[in-house]
C-alpha positions as CSV (number, residue, x, y, z in Angstrom):
1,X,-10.5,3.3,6.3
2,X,-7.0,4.3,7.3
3,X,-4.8,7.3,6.1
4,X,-1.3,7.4,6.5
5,X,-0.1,10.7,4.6
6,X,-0.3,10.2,1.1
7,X,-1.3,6.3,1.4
8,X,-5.7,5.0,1.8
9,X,-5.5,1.4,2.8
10,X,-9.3,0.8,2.6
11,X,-10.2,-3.2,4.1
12,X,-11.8,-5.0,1.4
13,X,-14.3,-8.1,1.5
14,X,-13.2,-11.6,0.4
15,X,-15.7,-11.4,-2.1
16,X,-15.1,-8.0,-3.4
17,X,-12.2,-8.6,-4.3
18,X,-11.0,-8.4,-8.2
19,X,-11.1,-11.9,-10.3
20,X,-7.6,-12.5,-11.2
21,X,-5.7,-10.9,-8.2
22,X,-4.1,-14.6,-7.3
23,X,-2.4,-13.7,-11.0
24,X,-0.8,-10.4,-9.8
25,X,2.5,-9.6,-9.6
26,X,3.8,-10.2,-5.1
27,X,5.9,-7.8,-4.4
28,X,9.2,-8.4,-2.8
29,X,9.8,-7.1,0.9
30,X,12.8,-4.2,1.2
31,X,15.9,-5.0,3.4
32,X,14.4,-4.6,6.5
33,X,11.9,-7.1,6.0
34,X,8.9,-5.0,5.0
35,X,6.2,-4.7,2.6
36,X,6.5,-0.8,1.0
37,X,3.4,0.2,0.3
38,X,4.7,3.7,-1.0
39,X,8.3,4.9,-1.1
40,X,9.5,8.9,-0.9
41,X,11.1,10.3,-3.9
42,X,12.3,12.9,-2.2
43,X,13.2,11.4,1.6
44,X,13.4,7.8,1.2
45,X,11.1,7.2,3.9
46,X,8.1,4.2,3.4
47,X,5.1,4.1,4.0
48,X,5.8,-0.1,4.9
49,X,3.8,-2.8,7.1
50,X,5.7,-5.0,8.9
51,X,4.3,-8.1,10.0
52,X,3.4,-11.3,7.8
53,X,0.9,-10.7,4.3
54,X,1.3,-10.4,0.7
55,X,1.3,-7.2,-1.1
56,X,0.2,-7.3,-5.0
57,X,0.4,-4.5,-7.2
58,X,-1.2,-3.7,-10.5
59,X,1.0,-3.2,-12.9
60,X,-0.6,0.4,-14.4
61,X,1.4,3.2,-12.7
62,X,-1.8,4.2,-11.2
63,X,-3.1,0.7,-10.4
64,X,-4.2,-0.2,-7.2
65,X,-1.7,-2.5,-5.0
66,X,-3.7,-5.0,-2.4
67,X,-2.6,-5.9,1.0
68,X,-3.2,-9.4,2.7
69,X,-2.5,-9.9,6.3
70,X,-3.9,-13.0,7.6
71,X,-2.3,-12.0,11.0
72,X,-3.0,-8.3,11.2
73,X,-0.3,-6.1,10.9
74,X,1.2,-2.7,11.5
75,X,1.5,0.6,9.1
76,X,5.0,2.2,9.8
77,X,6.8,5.7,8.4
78,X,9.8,7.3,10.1
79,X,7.5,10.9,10.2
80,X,3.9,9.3,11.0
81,X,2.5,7.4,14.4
82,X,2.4,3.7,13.8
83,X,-1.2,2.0,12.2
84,X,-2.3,-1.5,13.5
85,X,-4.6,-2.4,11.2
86,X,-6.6,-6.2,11.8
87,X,-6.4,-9.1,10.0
88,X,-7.9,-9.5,6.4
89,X,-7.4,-7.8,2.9
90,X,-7.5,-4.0,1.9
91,X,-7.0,-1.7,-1.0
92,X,-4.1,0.4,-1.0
93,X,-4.5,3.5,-3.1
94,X,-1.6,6.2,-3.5
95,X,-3.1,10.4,-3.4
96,X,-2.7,11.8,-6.8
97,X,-2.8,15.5,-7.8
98,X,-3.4,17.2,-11.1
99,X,-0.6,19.4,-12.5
100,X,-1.1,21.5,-16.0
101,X,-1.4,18.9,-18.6
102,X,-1.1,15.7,-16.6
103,X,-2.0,13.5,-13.3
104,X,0.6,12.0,-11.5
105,X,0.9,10.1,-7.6
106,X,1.8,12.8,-5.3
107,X,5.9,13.0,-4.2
108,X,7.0,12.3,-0.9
């Protein structure tokens, strides 16, 4: 498993993987040619990878995204150290917190 502040990327096994994820929505990559795994409210900095893969998302707000990178890629954040992370497909799983009366995906 890897943590990059608020952001588990867990590798997941071909065959563990969901039926349907083919069908889920690819997300687009920003500007800067990167695929944002988590964006800061507050800062603007991403939690991105750069390199090639496909990122899918769920669309529930606290749905899990998935990450392919048939090449291996790298975990990047203007405040964190840099994450290589080997080819194949993970999990990507934003922290959540409780506050009175609801849950919501922790603020960057």
């Amino acid at each position: 498993m890897y943590r990059q502040g608020d952001v588990l990327i867990v590798p997941v096994a071909v065959e563990a993987l969901p039926r349907g994820i083919d069908a889920l929505p690819r997300q687009p990559r920003d500007g800067r040619g990167r695929l944002v795994l988590a964006l800061g409210e507050v800062t603007g900095h991403a939690h991105a990878v750069v390199g090639p893969g496909t990122l899918v998302r769920e669309s529930d707000p606290f749905g899990v995204s998935y990450l392919h990178l048939p090449d291996g890629g790298r975990v990047v954040h203007e405040e964190h150290a840099g994450i290589p992370l080997p080819k194949g497909w993970y999990r990507v799983v934003r922290q959540r917190e409780y506050v009175p009366g609801a849950v919501r995906v922790v603020a960057d």
